[in-house]
Backbone as CSV, one residue per row, in Angstrom:
resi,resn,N_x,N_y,N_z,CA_x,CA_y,CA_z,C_x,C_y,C_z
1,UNK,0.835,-1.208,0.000,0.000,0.000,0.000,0.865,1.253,0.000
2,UNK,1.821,0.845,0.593,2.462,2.268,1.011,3.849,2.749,-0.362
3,UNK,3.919,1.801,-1.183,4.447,1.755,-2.605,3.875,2.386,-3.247
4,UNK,2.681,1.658,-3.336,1.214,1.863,-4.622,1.381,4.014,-4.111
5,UNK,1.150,4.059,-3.061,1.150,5.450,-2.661,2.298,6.351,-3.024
6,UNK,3.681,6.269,-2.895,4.472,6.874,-3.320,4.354,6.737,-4.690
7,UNK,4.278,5.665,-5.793,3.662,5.321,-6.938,2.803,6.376,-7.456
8,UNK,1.956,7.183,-6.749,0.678,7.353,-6.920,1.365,9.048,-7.245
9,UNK,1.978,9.437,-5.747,2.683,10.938,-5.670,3.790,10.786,-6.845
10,UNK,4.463,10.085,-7.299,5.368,10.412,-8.187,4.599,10.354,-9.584
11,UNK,3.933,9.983,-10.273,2.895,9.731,-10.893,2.440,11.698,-11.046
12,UNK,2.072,11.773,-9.905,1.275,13.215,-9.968,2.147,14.135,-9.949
13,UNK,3.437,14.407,-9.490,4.860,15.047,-9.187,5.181,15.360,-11.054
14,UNK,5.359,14.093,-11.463,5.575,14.227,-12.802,4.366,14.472,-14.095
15,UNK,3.822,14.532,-13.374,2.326,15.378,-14.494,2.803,16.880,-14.554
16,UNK,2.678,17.444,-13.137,2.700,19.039,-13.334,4.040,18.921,-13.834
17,UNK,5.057,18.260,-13.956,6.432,18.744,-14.595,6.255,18.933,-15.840
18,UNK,5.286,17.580,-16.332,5.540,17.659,-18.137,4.426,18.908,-18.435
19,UNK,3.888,19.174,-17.763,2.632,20.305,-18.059,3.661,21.303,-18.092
20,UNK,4.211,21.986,-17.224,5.504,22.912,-17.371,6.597,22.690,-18.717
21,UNK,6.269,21.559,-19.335,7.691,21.143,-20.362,6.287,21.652,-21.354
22,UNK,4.932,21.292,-21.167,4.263,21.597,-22.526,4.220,23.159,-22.585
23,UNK,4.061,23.450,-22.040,3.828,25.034,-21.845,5.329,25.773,-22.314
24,UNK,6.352,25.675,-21.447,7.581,25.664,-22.184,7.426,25.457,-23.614
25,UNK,7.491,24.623,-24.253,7.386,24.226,-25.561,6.174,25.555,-26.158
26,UNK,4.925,25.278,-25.866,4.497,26.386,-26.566,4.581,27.999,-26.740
27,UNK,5.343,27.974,-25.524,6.092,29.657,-25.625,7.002,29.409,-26.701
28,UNK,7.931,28.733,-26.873,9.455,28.447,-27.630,8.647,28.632,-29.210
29,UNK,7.403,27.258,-29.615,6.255,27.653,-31.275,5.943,29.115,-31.229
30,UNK,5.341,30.028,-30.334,4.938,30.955,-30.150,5.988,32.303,-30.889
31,UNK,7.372,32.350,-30.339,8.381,32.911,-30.427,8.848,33.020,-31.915
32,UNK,8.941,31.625,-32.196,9.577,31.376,-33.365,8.594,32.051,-34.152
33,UNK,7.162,31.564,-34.309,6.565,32.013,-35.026,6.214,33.722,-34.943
34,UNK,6.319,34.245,-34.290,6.466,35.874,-33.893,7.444,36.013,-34.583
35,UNK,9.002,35.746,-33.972,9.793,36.439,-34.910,9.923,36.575,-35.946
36,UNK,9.561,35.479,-36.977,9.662,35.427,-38.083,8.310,36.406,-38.526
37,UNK,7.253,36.289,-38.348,6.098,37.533,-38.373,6.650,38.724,-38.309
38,UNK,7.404,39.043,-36.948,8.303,40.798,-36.764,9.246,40.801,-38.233
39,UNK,9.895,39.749,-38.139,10.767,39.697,-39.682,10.327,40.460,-41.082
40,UNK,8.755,39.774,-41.197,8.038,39.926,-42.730,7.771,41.085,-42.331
41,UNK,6.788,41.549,-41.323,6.429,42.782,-41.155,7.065,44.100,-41.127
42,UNK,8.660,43.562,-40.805,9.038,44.843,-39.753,8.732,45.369,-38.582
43,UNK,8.385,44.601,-37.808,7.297,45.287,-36.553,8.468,44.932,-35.242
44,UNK,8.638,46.298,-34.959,10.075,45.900,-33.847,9.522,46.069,-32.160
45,UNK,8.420,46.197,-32.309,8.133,46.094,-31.411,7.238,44.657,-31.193
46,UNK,6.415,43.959,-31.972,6.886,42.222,-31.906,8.088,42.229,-31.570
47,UNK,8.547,42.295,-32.531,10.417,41.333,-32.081,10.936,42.092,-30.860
48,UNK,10.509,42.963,-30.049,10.850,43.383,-28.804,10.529,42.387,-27.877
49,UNK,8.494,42.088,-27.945,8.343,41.062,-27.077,9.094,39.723,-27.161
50,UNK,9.472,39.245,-28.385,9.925,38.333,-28.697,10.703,38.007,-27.273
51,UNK,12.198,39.168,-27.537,13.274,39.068,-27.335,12.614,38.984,-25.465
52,UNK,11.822,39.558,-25.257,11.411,39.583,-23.405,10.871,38.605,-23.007
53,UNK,10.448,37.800,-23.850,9.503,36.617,-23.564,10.116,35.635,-23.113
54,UNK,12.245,35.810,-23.751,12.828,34.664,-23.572,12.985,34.367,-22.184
55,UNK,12.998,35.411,-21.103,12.949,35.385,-19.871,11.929,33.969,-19.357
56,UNK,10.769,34.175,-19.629,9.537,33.746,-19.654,10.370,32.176,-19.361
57,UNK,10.838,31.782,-20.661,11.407,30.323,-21.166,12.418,29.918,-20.322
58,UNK,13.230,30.894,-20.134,14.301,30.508,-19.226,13.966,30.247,-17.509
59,UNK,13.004,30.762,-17.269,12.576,30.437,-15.965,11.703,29.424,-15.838
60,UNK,11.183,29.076,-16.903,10.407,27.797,-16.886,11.371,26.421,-16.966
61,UNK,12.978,26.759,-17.530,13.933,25.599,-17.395,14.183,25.196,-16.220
62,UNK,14.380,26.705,-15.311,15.078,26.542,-14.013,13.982,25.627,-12.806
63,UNK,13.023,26.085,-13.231,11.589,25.864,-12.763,11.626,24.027,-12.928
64,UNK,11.811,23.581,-14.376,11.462,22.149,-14.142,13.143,21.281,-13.748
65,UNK,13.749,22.048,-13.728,15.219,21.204,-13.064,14.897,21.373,-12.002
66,UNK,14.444,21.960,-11.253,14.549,21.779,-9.665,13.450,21.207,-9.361
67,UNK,12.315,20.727,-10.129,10.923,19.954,-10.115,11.786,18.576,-10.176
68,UNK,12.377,18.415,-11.238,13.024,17.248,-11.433,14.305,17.251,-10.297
69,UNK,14.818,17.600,-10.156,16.021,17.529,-8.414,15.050,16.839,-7.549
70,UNK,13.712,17.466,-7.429,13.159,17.115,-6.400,12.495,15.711,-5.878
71,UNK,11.898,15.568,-7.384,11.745,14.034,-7.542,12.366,13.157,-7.614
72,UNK,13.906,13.245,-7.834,14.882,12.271,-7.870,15.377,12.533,-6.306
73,UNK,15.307,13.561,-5.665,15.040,13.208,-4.052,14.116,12.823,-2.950
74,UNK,12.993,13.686,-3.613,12.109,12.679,-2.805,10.984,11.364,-3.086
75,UNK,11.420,11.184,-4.482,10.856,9.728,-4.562,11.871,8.587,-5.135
76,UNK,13.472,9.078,-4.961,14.396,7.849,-5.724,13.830,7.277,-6.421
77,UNK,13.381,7.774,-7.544,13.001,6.757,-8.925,13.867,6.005,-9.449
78,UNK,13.638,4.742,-9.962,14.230,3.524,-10.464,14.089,3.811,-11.959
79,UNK,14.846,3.150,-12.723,14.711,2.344,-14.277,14.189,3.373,-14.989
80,UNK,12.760,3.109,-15.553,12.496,3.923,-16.432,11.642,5.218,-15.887
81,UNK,11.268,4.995,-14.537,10.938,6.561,-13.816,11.993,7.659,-13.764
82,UNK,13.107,6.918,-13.367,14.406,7.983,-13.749,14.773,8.265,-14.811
83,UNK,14.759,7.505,-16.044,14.749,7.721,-17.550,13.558,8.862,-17.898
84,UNK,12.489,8.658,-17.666,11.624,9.380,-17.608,11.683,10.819,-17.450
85,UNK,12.438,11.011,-15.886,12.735,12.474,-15.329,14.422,13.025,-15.684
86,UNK,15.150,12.115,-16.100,16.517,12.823,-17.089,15.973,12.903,-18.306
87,UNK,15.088,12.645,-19.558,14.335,12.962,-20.350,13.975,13.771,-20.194
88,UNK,12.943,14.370,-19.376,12.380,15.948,-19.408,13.124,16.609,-19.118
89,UNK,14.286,16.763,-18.147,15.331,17.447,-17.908,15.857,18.006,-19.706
90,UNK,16.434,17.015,-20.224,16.773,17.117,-21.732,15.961,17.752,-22.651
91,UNK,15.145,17.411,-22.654,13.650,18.458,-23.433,13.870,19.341,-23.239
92,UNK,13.828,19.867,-21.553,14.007,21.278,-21.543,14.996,22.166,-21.974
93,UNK,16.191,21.073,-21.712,17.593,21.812,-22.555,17.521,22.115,-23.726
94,UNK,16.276,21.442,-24.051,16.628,21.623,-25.939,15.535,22.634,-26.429
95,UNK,14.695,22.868,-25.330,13.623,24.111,-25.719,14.463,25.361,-25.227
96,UNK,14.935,25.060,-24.028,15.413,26.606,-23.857,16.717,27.242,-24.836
97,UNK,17.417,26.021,-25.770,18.075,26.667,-26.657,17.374,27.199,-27.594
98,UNK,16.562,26.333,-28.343,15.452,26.458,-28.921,14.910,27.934,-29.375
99,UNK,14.988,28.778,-27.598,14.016,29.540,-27.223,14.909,31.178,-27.320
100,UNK,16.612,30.379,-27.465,17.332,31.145,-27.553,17.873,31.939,-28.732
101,UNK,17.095,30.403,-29.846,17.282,31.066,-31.256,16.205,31.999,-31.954
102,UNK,15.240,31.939,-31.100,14.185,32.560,-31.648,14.161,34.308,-30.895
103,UNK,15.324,34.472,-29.760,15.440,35.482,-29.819,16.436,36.106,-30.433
104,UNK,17.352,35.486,-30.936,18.395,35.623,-31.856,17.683,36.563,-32.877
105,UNK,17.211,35.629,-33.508,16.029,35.980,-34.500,15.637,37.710,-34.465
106,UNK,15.052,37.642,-33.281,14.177,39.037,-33.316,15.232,39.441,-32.840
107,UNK,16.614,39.817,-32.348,17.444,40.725,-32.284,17.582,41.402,-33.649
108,UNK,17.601,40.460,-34.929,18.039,41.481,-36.062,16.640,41.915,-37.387
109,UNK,15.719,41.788,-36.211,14.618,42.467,-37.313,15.401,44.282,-36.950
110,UNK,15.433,44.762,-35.679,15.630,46.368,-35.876,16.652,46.524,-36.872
111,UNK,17.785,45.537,-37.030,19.100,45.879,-37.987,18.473,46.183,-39.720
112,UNK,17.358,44.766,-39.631,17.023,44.606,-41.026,15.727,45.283,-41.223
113,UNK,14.997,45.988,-40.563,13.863,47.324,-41.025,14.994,48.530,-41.636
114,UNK,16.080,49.070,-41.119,17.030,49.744,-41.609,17.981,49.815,-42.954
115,UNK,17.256,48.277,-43.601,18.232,47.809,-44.704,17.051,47.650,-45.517
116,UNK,17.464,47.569,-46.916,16.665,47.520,-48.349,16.344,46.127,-48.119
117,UNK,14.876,45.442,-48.518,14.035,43.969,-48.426,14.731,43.429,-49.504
118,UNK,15.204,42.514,-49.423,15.486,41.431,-50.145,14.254,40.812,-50.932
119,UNK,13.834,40.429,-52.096,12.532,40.157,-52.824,12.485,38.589,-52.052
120,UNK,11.245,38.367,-51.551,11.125,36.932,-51.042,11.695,36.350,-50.052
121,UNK,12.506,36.930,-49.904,13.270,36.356,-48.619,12.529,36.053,-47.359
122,UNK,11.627,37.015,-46.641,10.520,37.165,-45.583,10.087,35.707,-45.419
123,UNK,9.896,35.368,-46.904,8.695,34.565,-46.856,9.611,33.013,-46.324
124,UNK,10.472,33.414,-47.422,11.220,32.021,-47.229,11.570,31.751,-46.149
125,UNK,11.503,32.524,-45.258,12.126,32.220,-43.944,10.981,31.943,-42.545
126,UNK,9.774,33.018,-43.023,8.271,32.275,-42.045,8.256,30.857,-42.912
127,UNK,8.678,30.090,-44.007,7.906,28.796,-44.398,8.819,28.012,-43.559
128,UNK,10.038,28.517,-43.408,10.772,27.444,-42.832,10.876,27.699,-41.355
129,UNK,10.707,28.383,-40.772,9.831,28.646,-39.185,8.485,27.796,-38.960
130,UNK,7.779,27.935,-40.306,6.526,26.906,-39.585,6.876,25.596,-39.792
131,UNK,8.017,25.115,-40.826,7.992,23.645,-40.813,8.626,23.105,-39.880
132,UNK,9.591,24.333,-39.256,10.093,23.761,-37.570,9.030,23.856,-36.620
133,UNK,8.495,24.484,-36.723,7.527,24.846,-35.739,6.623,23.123,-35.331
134,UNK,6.345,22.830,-36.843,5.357,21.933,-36.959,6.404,20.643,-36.020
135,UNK,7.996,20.454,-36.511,8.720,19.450,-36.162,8.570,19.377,-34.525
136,UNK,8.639,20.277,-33.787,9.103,20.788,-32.855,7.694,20.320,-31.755
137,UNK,6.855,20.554,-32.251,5.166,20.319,-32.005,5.038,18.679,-32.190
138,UNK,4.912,17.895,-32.935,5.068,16.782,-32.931,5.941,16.238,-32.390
139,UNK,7.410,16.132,-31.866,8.403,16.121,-31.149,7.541,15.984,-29.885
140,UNK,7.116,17.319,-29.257,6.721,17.430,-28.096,4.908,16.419,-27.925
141,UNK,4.551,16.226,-28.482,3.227,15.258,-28.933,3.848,14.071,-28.801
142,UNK,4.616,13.320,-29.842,5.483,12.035,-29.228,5.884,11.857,-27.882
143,UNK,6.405,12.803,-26.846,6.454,12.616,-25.733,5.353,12.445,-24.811
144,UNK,4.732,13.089,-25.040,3.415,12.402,-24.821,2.518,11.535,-24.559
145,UNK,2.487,11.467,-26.085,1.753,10.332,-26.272,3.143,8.457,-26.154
146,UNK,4.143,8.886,-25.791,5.254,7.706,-25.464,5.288,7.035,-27.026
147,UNK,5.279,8.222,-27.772,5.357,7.437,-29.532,6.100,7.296,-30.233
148,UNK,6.913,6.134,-30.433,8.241,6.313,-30.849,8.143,6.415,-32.324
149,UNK,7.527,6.074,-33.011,7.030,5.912,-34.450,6.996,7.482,-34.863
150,UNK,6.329,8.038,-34.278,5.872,9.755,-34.509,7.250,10.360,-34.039
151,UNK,8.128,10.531,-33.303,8.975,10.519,-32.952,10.649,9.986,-34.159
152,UNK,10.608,9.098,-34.843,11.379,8.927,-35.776,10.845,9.427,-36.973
153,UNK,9.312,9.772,-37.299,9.388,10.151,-38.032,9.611,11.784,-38.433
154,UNK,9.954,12.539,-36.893,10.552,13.995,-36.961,11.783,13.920,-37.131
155,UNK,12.587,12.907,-36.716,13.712,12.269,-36.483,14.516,12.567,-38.383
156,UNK,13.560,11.478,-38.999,13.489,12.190,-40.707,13.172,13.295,-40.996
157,UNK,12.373,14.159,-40.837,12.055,15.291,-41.380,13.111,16.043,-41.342
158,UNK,14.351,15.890,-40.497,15.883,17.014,-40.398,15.978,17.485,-41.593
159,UNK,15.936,16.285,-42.424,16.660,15.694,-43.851,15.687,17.076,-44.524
160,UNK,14.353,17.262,-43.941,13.553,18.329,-44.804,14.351,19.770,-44.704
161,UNK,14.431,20.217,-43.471,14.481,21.220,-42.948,15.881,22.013,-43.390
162,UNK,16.840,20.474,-43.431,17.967,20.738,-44.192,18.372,21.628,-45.828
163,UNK,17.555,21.059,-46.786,16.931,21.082,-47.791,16.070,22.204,-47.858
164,UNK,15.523,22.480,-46.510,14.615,23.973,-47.016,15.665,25.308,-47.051
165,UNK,16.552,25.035,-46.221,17.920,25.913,-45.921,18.945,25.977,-46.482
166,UNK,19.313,24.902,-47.309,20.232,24.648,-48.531,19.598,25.774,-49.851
167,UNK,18.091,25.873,-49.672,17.417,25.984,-50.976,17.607,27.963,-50.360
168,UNK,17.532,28.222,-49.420,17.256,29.682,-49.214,18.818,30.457,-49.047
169,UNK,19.752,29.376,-48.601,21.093,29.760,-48.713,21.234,29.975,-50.251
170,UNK,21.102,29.132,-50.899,21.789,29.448,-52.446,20.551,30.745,-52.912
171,UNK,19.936,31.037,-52.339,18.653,31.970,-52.902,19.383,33.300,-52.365
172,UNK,19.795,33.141,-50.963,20.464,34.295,-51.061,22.171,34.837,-51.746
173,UNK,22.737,33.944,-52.206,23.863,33.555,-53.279,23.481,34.726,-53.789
174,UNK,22.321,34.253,-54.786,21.799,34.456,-56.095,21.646,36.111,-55.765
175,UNK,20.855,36.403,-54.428,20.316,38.113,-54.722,21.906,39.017,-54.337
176,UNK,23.121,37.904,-53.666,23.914,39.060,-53.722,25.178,39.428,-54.516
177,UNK,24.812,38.003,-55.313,25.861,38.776,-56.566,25.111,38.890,-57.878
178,UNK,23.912,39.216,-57.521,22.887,39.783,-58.463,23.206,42.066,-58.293
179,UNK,22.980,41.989,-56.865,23.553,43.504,-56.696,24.058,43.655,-55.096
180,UNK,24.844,43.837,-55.225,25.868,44.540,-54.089,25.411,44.697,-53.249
181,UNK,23.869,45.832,-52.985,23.728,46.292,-52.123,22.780,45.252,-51.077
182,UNK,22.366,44.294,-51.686,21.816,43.162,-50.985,22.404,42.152,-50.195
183,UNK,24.025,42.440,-50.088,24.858,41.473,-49.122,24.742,42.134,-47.917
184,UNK,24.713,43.109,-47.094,24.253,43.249,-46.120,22.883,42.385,-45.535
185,UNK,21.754,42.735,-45.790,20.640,42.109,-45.459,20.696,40.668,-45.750
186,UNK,21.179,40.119,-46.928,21.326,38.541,-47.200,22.045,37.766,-46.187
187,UNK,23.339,38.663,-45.146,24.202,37.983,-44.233,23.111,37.707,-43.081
188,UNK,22.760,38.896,-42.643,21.880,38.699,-41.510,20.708,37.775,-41.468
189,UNK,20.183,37.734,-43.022,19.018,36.702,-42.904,19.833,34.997,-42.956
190,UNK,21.146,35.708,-43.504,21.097,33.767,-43.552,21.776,33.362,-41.974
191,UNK,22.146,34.513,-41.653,22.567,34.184,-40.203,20.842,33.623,-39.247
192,UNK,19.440,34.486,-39.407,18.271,34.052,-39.142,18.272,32.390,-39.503
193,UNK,18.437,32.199,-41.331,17.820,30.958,-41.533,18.490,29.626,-40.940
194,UNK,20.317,29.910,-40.650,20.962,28.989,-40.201,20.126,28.907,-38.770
195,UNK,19.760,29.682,-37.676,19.466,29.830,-36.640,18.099,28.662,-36.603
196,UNK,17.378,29.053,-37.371,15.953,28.287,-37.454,16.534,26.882,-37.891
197,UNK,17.337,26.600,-38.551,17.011,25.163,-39.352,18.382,24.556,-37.675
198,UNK,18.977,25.207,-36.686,19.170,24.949,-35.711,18.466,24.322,-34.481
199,UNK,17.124,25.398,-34.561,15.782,24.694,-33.987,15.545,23.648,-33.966
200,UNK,15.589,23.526,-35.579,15.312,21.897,-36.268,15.952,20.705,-35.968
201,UNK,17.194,20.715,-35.199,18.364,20.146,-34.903,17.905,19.829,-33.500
202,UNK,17.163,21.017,-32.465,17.028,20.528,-31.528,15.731,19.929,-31.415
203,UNK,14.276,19.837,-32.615,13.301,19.392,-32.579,13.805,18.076,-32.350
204,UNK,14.992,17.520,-33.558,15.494,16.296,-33.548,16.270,15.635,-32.119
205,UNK,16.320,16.931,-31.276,17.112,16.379,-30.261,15.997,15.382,-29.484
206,UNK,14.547,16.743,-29.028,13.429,15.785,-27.878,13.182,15.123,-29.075
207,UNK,12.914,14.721,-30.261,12.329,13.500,-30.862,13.589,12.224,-30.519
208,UNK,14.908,12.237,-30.457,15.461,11.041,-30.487,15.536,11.040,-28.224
209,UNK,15.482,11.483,-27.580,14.722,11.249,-26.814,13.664,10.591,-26.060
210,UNK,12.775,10.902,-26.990,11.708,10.299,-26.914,11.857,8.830,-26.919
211,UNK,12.268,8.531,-28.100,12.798,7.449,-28.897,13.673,6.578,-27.382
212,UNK,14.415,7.382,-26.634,15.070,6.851,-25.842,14.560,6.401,-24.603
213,UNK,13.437,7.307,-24.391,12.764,7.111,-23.421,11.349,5.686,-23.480
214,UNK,11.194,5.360,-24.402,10.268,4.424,-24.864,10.788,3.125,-25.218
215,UNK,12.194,3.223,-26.042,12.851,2.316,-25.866,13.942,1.465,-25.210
216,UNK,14.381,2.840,-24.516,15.302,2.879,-23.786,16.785,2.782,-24.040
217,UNK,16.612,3.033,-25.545,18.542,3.363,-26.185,17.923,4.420,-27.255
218,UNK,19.357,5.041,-27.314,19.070,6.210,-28.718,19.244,5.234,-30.159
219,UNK,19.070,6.273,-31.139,18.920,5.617,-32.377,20.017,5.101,-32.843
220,UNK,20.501,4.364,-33.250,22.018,3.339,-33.501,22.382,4.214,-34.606
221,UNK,21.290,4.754,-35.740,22.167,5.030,-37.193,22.280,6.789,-36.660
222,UNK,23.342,7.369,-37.951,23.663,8.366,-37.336,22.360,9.478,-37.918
223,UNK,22.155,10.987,-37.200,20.655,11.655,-38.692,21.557,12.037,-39.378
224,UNK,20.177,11.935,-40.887,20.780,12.226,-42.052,20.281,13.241,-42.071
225,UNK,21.556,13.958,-42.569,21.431,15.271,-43.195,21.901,15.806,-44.713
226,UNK,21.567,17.091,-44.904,21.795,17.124,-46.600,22.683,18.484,-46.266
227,UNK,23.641,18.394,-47.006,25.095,19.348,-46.760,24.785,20.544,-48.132
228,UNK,25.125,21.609,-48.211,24.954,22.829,-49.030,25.063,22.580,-50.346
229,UNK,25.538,21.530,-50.677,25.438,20.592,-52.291,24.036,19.658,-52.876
230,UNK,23.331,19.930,-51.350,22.169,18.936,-51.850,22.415,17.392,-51.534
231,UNK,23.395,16.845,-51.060,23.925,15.733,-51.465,23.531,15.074,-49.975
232,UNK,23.034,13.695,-49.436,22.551,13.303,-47.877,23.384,12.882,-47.495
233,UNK,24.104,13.337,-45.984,25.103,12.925,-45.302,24.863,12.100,-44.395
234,UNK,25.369,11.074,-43.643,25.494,11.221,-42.313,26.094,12.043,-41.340
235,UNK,25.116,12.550,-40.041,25.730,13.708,-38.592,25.505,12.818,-37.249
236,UNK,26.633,12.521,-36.418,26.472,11.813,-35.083,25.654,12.805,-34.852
């Protein structure tokens, strides 16, 4: 009885944690998707909140490490309860970087309202914000739902995200030795797009996670990725 009971409190201990990791997570979609909005728009005062919000994220890390300290003290979890609570620990590491690129982000909308628009660029860069967004969201859904299937298959999508950033790098190639005055703004955005398809790197982090947590080893092969030639690599 008196198992089943601590059973019962650790059980409930680790609900409000992952509720704190979901919430986390949806500030981090929230962000991303703002900045890149302040981006198209110009609106520097979005990308102001952006940049204040990260506070928000960062105290919600500190918040579930010491949720998690606590449970590994006061209920010594075993096996996969402790797998469980070094897992969310990790999630969170990978949202609050996450959370760090998306203020990155809105640091250089004020630089780039000051500079001549690049034709298309805006856009190219909210499409590839929402397809992290989307990775990043399912990632955090696989944990969840303990889905390892949904979970490898964000695991693949890198290979997309890669490929969407290969395609906007050579796009900005193209506008700056098309004219001069577009290498300013082209650096800073591709400094943005590397940042986002970074995200993507850490969507892949809680998805192989997940993966670890359900199965209880990480993925044996290394992710594939696609290198600035187009060409699919393997990345430990």
């Amino acid at each position: 009885m008196n198992m089943a009971h601590i059973a019962t409190a650790f059980d409930r201990d680790l609900e409000s944690t992952q509720a704190l990791v979901l919430r986390m997570g949806g500030l981090v979609e929230t962000a991303l998707l703002d900045a890149a909005e302040a981006l198209d728009a110009r609106d520097e005062d979005l990308a102001a909140r952006v940049r204040a919000g990260d506070a928000a994220i960062d105290a919600l890390e500190d918040q579930i490490n010491s949720e998690c300290a606590r449970l590994i003290a006061l209920r010594a979890p075993t096996a996969g309860d402790l797998r469980t609570v070094l897992t969310v620990m990790k999630i969170a590491a990978a949202l609050e970087r996450a959370g760090d690129y998306a203020k990155n982000l809105a640091k250089r909308t004020a630089i780039l309202s000051q500079m001549p628009q690049v034709p298309g660029a805006s856009g190219s860069i909210r499409r590839l914000a929402k397809a992290v967004v989307v990775m990043l969201t399912d990632a955090l859904d696989a944990y969840i739902r303990r889905d390892a299937r949904l979970a490898e298959d964000v695991r693949q999508r890198d290979r997309e995200i890669d490929q969407m950033y290969n395609s906007i790098f050579r796009e900005f190639l193209t506008h700056m030795m098309e004219d001069p005055r577009n290498i300013g703004p082209c650096m800073h955005l591709h400094f943005i797009a590397k940042n986002i398809e970074r995200v993507g790197d850490h969507a892949t982090s809680v998805a192989e996670q997940v993966i670890y947590l359900v199965t209880g080893s990480m993925p044996e092969d290394d992710r594939p990725k696609v290198d600035s030639t187009g060409a699919v690599v393997a990345r430990g």
